[in-house]
N, C-alpha and C positions, 0 to 999 in steps of 0.2 A: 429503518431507512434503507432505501433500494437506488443503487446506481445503475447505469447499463455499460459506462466504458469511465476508462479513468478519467478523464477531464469530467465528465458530470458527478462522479464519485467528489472531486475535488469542490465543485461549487454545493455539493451539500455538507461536507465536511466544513466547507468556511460556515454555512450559515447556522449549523445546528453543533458544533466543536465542542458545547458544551453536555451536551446529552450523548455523547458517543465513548465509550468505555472500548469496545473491541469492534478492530476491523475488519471480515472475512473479505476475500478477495482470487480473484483467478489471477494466474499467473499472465496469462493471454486474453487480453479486451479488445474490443475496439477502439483504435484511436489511438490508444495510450496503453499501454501494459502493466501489470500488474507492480514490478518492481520499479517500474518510472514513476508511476503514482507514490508508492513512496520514498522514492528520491526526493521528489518534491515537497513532500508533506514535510521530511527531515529539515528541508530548507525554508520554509514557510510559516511551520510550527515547532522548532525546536525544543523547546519546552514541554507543549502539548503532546507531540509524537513522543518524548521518554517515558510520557505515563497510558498512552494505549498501549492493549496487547492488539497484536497484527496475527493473521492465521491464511497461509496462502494453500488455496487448492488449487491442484493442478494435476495432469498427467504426467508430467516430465517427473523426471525423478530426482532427486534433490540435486545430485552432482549438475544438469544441467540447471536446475532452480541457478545455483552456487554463480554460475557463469552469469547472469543479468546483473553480480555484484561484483564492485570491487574489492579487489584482496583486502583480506583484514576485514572489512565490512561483515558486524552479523544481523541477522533474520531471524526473526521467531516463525 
């Protein structure tokens, strides 16, 4: 399954939630960013989101990854 920016990542995640086992994702999308998309997924899918693995590619290096989250908040 292929998204092009977070908000369409998200309408195919509602429709297909049950066939998606791991999420890859860029940190920077159009539209919607990579750690906003799963802000919301957390809030949407609670359940759902503790049993995907998530995998973020990006250039930034983690310590900036780190800053898109709130303290305490962790990423896989």
């Amino acid at each position: 399954l292929e998204a092009r920016s977070g908000e369409e990542a998200l309408e195919v995640i509602k429709e297909h939630r049950d066939d998606i086992d791991l999420i890859i994702s860029d940190v920077v999308m159009p539209q919607m960013d990579g750690p906003t998309m799963v802000k919301e997924l957390q809030r949407l899918y609670p359940d759902w989101y503790k049993q995907v693995k998530l995998v973020f590619v990006s250039g930034y290096t983690e310590d900036r990854l780190r800053e898109q989250f709130d303290a305490g908040e962790t990423f896989g």
